[in-house]
C-alpha positions as CSV (number, residue, x, y, z in Angstrom):
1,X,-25.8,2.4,4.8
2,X,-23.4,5.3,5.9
3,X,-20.7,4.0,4.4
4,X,-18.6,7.0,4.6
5,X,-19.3,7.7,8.4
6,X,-19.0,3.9,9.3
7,X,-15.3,4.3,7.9
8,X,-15.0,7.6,9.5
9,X,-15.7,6.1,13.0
10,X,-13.3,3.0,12.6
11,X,-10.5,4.9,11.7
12,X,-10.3,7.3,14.8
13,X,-11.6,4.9,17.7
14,X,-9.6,1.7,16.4
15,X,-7.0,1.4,19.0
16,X,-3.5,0.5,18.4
17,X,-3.5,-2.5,21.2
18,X,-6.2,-4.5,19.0
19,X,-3.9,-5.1,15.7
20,X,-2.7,-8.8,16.2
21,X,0.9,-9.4,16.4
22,X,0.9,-10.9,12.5
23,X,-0.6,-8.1,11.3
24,X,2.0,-5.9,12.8
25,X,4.6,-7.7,11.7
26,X,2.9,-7.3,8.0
27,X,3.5,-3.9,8.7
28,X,7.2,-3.8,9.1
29,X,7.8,-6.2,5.9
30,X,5.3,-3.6,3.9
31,X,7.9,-0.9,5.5
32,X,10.9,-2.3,4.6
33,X,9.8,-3.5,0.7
34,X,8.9,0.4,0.6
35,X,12.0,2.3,1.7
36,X,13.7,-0.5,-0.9
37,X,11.8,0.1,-3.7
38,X,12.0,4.3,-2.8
39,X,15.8,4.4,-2.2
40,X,16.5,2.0,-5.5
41,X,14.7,4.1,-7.9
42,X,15.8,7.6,-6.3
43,X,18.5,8.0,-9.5
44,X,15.9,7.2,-11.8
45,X,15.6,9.8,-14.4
46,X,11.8,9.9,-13.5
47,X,12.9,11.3,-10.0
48,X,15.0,13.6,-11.6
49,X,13.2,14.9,-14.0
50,X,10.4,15.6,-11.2
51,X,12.5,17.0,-9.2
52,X,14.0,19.2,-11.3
53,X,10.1,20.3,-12.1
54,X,9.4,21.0,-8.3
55,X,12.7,21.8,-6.7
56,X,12.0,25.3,-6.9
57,X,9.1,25.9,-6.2
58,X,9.4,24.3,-2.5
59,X,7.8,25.8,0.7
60,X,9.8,25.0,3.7
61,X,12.2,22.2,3.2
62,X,10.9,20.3,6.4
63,X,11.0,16.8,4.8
64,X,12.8,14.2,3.4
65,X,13.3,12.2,-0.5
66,X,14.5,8.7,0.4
67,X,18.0,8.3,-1.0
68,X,18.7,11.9,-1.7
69,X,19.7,14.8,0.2
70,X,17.4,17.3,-1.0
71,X,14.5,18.6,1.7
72,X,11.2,19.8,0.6
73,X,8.1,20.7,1.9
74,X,6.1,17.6,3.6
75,X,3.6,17.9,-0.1
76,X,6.4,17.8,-2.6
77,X,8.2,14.8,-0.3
78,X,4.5,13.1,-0.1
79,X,4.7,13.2,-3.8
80,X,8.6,12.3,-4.6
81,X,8.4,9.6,-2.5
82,X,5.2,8.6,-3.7
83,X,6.9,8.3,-7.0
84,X,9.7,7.0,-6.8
85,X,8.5,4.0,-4.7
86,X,6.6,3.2,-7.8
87,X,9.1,3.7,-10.2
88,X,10.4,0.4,-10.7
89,X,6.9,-1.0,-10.5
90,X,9.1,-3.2,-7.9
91,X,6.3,-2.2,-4.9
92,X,3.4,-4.4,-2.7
93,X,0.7,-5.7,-4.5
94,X,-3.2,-6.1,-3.0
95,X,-3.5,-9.0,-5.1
96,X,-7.7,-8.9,-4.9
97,X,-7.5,-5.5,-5.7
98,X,-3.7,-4.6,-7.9
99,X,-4.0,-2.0,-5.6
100,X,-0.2,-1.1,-4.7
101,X,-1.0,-0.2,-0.6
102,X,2.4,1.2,0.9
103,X,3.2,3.9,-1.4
104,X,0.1,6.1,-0.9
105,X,-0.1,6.4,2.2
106,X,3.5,5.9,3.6
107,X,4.5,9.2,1.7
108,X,1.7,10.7,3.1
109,X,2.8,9.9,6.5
110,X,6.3,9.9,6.7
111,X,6.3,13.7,5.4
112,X,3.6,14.6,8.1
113,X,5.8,12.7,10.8
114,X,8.9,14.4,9.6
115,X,6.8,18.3,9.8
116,X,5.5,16.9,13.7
117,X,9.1,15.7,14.4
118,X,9.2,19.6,14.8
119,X,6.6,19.8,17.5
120,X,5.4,16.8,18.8
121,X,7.4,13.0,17.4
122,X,4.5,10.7,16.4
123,X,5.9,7.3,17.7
124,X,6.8,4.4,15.8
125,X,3.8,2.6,17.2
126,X,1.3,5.1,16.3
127,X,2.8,5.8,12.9
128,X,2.7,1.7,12.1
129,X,-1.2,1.6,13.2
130,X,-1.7,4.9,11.1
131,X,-0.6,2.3,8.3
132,X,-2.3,-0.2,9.0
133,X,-5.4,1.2,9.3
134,X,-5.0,3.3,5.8
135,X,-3.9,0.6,4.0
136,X,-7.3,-0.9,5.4
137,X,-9.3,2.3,4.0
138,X,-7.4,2.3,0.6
139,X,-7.9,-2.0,0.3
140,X,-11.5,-2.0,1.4
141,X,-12.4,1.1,-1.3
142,X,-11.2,-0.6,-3.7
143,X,-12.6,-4.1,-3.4
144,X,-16.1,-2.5,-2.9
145,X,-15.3,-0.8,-6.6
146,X,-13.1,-3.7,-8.4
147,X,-12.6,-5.4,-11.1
148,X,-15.1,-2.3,-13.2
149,X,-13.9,0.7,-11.7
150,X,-10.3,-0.5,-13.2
151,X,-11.7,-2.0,-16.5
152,X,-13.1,1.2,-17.3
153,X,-9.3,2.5,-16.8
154,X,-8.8,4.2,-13.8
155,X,-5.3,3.1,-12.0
156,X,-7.1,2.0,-8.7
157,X,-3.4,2.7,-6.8
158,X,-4.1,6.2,-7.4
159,X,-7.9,6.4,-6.9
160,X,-8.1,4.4,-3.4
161,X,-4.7,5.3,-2.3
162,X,-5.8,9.1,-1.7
163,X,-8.2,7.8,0.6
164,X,-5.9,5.6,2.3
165,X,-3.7,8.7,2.7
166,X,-6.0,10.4,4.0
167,X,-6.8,8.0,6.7
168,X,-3.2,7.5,7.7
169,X,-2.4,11.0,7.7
170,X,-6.0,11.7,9.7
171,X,-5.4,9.2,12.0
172,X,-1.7,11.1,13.0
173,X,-3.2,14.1,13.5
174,X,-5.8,13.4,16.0
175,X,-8.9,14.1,13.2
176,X,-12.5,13.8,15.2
177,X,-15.1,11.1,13.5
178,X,-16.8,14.7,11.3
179,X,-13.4,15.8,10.9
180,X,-12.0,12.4,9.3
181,X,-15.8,11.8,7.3
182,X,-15.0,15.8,5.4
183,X,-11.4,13.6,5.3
184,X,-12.5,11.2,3.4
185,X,-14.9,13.6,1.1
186,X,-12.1,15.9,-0.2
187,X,-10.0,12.9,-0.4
188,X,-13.0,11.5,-3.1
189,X,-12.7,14.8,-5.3
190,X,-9.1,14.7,-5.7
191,X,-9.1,10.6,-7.0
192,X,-7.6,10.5,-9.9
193,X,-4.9,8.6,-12.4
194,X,-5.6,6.5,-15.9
195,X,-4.3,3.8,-16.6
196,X,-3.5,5.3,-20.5
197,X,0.0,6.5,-18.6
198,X,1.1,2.6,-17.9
199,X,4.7,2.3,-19.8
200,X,5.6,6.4,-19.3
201,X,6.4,8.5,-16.5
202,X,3.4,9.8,-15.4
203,X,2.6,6.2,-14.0
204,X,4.6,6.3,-11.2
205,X,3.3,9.9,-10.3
206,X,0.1,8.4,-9.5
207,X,1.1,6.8,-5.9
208,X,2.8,10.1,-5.1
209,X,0.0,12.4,-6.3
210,X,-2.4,10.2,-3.8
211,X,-0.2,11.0,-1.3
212,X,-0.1,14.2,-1.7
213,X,-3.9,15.0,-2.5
214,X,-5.0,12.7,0.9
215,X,-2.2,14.6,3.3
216,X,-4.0,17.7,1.6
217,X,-7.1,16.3,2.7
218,X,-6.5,15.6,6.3
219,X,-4.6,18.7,6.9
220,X,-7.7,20.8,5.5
221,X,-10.3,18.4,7.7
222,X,-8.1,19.6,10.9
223,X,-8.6,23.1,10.2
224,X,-12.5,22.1,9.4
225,X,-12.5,22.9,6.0
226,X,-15.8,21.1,5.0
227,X,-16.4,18.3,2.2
228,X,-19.7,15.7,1.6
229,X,-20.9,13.7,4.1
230,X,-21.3,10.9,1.5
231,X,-18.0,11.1,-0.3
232,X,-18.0,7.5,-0.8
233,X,-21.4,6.3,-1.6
234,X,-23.2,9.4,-2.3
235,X,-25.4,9.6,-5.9
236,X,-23.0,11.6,-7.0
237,X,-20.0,10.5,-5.0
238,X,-16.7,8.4,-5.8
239,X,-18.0,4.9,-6.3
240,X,-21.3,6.0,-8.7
241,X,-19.0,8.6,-11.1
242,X,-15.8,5.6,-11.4
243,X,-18.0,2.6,-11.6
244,X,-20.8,0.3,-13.0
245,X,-20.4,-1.2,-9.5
246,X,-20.5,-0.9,-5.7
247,X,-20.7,-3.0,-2.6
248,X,-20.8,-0.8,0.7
249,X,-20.0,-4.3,2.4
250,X,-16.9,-4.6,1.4
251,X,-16.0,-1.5,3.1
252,X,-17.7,-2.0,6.6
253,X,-18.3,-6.0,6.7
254,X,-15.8,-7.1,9.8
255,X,-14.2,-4.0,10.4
256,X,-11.4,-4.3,12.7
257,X,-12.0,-8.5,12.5
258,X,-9.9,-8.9,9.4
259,X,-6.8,-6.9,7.9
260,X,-6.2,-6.5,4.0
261,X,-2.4,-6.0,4.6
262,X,-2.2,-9.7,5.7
263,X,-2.9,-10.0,2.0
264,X,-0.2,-7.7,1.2
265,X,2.3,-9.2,-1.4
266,X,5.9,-8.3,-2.8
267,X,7.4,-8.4,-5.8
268,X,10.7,-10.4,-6.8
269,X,10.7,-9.2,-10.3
270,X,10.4,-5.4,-11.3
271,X,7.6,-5.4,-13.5
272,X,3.6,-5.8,-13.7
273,X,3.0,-8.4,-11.2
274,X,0.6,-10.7,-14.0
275,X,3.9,-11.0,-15.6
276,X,5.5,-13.1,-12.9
277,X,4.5,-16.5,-13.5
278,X,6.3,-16.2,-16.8
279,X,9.2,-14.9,-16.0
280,X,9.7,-17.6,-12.7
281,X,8.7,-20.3,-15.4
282,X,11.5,-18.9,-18.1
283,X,13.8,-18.4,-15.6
284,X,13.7,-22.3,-13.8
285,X,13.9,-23.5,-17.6
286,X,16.7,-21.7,-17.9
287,X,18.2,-22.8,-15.3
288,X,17.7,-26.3,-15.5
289,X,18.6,-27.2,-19.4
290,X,21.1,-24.2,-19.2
291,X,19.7,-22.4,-22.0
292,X,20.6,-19.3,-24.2
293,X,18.9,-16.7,-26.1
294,X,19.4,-18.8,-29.6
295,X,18.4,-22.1,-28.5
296,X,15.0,-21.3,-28.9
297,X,12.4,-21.7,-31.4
298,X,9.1,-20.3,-29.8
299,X,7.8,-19.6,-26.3
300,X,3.7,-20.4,-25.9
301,X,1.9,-19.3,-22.8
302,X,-1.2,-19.8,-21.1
303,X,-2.4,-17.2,-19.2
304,X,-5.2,-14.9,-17.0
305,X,-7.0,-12.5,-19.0
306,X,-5.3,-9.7,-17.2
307,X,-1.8,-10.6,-18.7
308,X,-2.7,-9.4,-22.2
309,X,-4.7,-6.6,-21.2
310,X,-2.2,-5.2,-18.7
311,X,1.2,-6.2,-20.4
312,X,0.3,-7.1,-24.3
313,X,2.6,-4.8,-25.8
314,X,4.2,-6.6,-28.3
315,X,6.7,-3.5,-29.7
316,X,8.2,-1.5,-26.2
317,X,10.3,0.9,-26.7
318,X,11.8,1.9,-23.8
319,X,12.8,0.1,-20.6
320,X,9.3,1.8,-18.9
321,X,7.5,-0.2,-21.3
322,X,9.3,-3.0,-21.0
323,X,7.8,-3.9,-17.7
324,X,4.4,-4.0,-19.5
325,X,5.6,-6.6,-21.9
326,X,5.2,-10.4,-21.2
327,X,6.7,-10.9,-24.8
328,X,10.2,-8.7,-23.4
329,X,9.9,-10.4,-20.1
330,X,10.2,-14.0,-21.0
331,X,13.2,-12.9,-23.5
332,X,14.9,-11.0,-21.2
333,X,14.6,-13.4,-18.3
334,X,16.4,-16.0,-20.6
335,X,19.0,-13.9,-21.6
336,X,19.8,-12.5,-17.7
337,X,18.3,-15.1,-16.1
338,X,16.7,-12.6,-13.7
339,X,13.5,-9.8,-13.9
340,X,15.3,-7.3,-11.5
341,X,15.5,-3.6,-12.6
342,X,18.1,-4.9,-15.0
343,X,15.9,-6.6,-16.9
344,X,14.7,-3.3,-18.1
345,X,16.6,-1.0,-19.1
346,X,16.7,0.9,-22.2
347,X,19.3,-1.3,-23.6
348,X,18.3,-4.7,-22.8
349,X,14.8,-3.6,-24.4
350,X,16.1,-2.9,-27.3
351,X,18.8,-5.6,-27.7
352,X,18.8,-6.8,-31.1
353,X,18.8,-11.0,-29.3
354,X,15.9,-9.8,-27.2
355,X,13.7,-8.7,-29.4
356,X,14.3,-11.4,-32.4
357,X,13.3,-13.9,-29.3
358,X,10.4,-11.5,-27.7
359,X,8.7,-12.1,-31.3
360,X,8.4,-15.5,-30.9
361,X,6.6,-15.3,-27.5
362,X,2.8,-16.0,-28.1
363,X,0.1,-16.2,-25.2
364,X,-3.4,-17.1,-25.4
365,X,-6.0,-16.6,-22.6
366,X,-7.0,-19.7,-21.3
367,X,-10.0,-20.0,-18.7
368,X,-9.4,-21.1,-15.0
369,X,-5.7,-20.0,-14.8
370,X,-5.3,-17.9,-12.0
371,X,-3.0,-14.3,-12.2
372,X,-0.1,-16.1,-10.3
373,X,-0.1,-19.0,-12.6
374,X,1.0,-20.1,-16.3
375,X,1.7,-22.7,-18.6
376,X,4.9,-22.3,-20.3
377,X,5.3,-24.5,-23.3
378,X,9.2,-24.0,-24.9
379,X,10.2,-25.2,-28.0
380,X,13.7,-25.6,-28.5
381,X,15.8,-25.3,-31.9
382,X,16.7,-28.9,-31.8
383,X,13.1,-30.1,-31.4
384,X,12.6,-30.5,-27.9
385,X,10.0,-29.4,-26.1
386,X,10.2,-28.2,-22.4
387,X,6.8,-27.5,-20.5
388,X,6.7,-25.9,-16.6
389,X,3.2,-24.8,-15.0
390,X,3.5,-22.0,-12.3
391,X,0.8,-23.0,-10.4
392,X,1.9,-19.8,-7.4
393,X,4.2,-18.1,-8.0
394,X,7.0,-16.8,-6.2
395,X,6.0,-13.5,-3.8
396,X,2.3,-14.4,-4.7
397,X,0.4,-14.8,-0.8
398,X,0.2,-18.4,-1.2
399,X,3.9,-18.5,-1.5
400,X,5.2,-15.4,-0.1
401,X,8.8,-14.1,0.2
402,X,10.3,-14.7,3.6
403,X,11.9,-11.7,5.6
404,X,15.3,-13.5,4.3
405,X,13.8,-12.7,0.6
406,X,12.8,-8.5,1.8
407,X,16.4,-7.9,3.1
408,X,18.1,-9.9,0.2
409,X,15.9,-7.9,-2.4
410,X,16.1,-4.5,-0.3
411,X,20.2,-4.8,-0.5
412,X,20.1,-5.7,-4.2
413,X,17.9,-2.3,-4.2
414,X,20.1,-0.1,-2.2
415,X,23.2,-1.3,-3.5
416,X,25.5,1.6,-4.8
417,X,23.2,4.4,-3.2
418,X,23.7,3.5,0.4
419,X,26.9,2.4,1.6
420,X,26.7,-1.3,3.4
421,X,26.8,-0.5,7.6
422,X,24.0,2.3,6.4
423,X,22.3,-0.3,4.7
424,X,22.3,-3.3,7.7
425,X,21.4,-0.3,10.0
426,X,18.4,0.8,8.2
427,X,17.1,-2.7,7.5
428,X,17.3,-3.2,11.6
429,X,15.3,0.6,12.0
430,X,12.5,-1.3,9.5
431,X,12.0,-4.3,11.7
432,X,12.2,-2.7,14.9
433,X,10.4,0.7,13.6
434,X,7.3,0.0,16.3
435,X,9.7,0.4,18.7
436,X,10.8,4.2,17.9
437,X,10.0,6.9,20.0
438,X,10.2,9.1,16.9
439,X,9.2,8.3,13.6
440,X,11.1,10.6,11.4
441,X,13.9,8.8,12.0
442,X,13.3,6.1,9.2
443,X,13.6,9.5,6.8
444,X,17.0,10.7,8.0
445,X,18.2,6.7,8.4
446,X,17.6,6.5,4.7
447,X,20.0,9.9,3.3
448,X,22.9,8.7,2.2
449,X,25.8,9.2,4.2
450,X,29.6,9.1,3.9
451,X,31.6,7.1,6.1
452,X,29.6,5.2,9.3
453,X,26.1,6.3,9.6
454,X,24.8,7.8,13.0
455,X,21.6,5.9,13.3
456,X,20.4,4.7,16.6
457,X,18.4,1.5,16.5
458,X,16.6,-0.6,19.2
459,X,18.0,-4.4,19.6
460,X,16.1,-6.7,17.6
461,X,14.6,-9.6,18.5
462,X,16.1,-13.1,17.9
């Protein structure tokens, strides 16, 4: 099958007027977790480190970083917001895939809507459908490559996501079905990102570098710069060099019939996502026998094979590495009673307490437990023992976090960079964003301000 071409052809005739209401709405709460997670972490000394790398060597400064007021060109802001929405490992989750969707192809998009703000706005409405339908491409890519493309180490985020960029960014600037198919084929020679990174900086580069690479590759398709016809599927194309494994359907099977964001999920604890179970299980223990650090003797889990192999390391060093440790997680979730971005800092990781509990944390594999459940067996100084299985857990898609949870968890991001009325009025531009005649606003909306920001936003719905 023409895998590549089928793709090609969905992504420039879809029409807007077909995405069901639901999925629309999946849209805005993908938004709105996004700008949370890019704003929160835009004082992280990832950002600023990356910035200080770059800042320089800027082209025209036509484009925004989320909770900064530094401009740079759309590529560098495709990439700084890329990263930094990753940063906190606090982002969406494709659950089927680990794929995190928004922050891809949002950066890629939101810098091209800021340079065509110039020109011509793209509207809310188209730049939501643009979304849509790249985290469709990115999704769909990666199913037809997972679980072996990312056993054999690749960061799938980064590897799909420039193809979901591309798409997004294709899709905004009017790309033809050859010129989105040479889209998709320069977007499949720049895939890249290893997972060897996890636990350092260069991890959250890897959204923003897809960003980047697939705005690169939809801004050469429009000029007609030419790229395989087969990027996808080819002998030698993306799914036969980075994996033992392909199926095309997954890709074109009920195109346009069902959406992958309505599997979107978000995160209420700032870490690897396989982590979760245990720290909702350590945390309700907690909280219900009122618990402290030196009350307990041990802490046995149960878990998915994933949990070891993504977040095993017994010794981190560093708040980064923190959030792939199951062992720090469960100690620091007794100690704060929380997995926030607090959770993980330097000092909390290396907390004397913490760690003397972390080393009593074992987990074992055990088959049939799913990656959003655990067992949690807790043995207690005194000789109790406390048990709680997490058979979903919270933010998973079988028990998702209500709009409610997305503005309570966007404030707790915000807080401190954005003053509050800023803050309400860019949670309203979010929900309503559909609505905008331009979509650049959402860019300027999130710069922080003093005094009473200027934002115009439509009435919301009750």
């Amino acid at each position: 099958m023409d895998v590549t071409r089928t793709l090609a052809k969905f992504i420039v005739s879809h029409k807007a007027a077909d995405v069901p209401q639901a999925v629309r709405h999946e849209g805005a709460r993908s938004l709105l977790n996004w700008v949370a997670c890019a704003v929160g972490a835009s004082r992280h000394q990832t950002v600023k480190r990356t910035l200080a790398a770059l800042y320089d060597l800027s082209g025209p400064r036509d484009a925004t970083i989320l909770g900064r007021r530094e401009r740079v060109d759309i590529f560098q802001a495709a990439l700084m917001n890329g990263t930094t929405s990753h940063t906190f490992d606090f982002d969406d989750t494709h659950m089927k895939t680990v794929i995190h969707p928004s922050g891809p192809v949002l950066s890629a998009i939101l810098a091209l809507a800021e340079r065509q703000s110039l020109r011509t706005p793209v509207s809310g409405r188209d730049f939501l459908h643009a979304f849509i339908l790249g985290v469709e491409t990115e999704c769909r890519i990666g199913l037809s490559v997972f679980p072996h493309h990312y056993d054999a180490g690749w960061h799938i985020t980064a590897t799909a996501g420039v193809f979901g960029a591309a798409a997004a960014a294709g899709r905004l600037l009017k790309l033809n079905e050859q010129q989105m198919v040479w889209a998709l084929g320069t977007a499949a020679t720049q895939a890249c990102g290893i997972r060897e990174t996890f636990g350092s900086m260069a991890k959250p580069l890897h959204p923003g570098i897809a960003a980047r690479n697939g705005l690169l590759s939809a801004l050469l398709a429009k000029k007609n710069v030419t790229s395989a016809e087969q990027g996808i599927e080819g002998r030698r194309g993306f799914a036969a060099i980075l994996s033992t494994k392909f199926d095309p359907d997954a890709i074109t099977a009920g195109l346009g019939r069902t959406w992958e964001i309505s599997a979107n999920s978000y995160k209420p604890y700032a870490c690897g996502v396989v982590i979760h179970p245990a720290i909702d299980g350590c945390i309700q223990l907690r909280n219900e026998h009122k618990l402290k650090l030196d009350d307990i003797e041990r802490i046995d889990l149960k878990v998915h094979p994933l949990v070891l192999e993504l977040t095993g390391r017994r010794t981190p060093k560093s708040g980064l590495e923190g959030k792939f440790s199951v062992f720090h997680s469960c100690a620091a979730a007794i100690l704060l009673g929380e997995g926030g971005e607090a959770a993980y800092s330097d000092a909390i990781v290396r907390n004397p307490r913490v760690i003397a509990l972390r080393d009593r944390v074992q987990a074992k594999v055990q088959a049939g437990v799913a990656e959003d459940q655990m067992h949690i067996t807790m043995t207690l100084k005194d000789g109790r023992v406390l048990k709680k299985y997490i058979e979903h857990v919270i933010g998973s898609v079988a028990r998702p976090m209500s709009d409610a949870d997305l503005e309570a968890k966007f404030r707790a991001l915000v807080k401190g960079i954005l003053p509050p009325v800023q803050t309400e009025k860019l949670i309203e531009v979010c929900w309503n964003f559909g609505k905008l005649k331009n979509a650049a606003q959402i860019a300027s909306a999130a710069v922080p301000v003093r005094g009473k920001p200027k934002v115009k936003t439509p009435a919301r719905k009750k």
